[in-house]
C-alpha angles and dihedrals in degrees: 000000000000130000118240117245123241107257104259113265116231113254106246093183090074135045122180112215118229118265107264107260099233113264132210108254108152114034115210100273088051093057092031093060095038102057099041094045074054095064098030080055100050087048096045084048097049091043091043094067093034083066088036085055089062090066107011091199151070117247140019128313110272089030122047110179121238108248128143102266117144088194099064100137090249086063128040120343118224101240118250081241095071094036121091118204107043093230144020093284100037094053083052095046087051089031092058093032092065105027086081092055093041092056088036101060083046099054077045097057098038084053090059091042086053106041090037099046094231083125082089101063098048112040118088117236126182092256083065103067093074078067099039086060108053092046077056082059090042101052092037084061098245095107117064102196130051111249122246111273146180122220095304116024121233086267095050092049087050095054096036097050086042091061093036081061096040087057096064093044079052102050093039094051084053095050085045091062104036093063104018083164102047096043097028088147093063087046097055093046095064080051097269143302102314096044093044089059088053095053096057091044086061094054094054089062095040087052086053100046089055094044084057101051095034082059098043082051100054092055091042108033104033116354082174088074095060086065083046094065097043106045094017087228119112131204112191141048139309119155120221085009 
């Protein structure tokens, strides 16, 4: 005959949290926008230096100005692979194609920042940078614990309001070289032609260092956002959000 066993008693010492409901963090202009300015941008930027291959420097023939570019033809050459158009006229004919969408969807998705007051959340104000900060001392590994955030962190608001205005340098130095007579006054204002043209030339390799890092950060920092821009539900935590 066997005794029969106490009933188990519940472990008080540990608790399991339920599993976060999914939240709604990117509504679908946002996502919208996002992803197709992601794919206007990768062909302007292809076709860009498709246009930039047929003269590799900065300045006229005769006097090429001497400004930092790793890429002057003497140097190093951009390989066809990266480059969209096949040829002078084919990179212009993509280049100009896709340059209306792309402003477009951006006119599309400040609209929504501004009559949605999301603005709020993503653009970096001074009171930001005790915050920024402290996510520096957080990533660098000398602060334990993940300060306290809203939607976006100090950091995020920082990145994000420096490529919303790199994409008006970048737009207006477009436009600037598109038509140097008609808006002679924007051209002259990025210091001319020449320079106008390399300063828009920055901006496309700045656009594609922070599109590498903001990738490299969403698989390392918060995995949970990709399915976030794609679905627009988030399941995680973001204080305050």
């Amino acid at each position: 005959m066997t005794t029969p066993s106490a009933p188990a008693l519940p472990d008080m010492g540990t608790s399991v949290e339920p599993p976060l409901p999914p939240v709604l963090r990117h509504r679908g202009i946002v996502r919208l926008t996002h992803w197709l300015n992601a794919v206007f941008l990768t062909g302007m930027i292809a076709s860009g230096l498709q246009i930039y291959a047929a003269y590799a420097h900065f300045g006229i023939r005769g006097s090429v100005l001497n400004l930092p570019n790793p890429f002057d033809a003497s140097r190093m050459a951009i390989p066809p692979e990266m480059r969209l158009g096949g040829w002078l006229a084919g990179g212009l004919r993509w280049h100009f194609t896709l340059a209306w969408p792309f402003v477009l969807t951006g006119l599309a998705y400040a609209i929504f920042l501004a009559v949605s007051g999301e603005w709020r959340k993503l653009i970096f104000r001074p009171r930001d940078v005790p915050g920024a900060i402290q996510m520096t001392r957080y990533y660098l590994r000398l602060r334990p614990d993940h300060p306290e955030q809203g939607k976006h962190n100090p950091l995020q608001k920082s990145a994000y309001s420096f490529i919303i205005l790199l994409a008006v340098i970048s737009t207006l130095s477009g436009f600037a070289i598109a038509k140097p007579i008609q808006l002679s006054l924007l051209t002259s204002l990025f210091g001319g032609y020449q320079l106008a043209r390399y300063w828009h030339f920055v901006t496309v390799w700045t656009f594609i260092a922070f599109t590498i890092v903001h990738v490299v950060m969403v698989f390392v920092a918060d995995p949970a956002s990709m399915r976030a821009i794609l679905t627009g539900r988030y399941r995680g935590r973001f204080p305050n959000g």
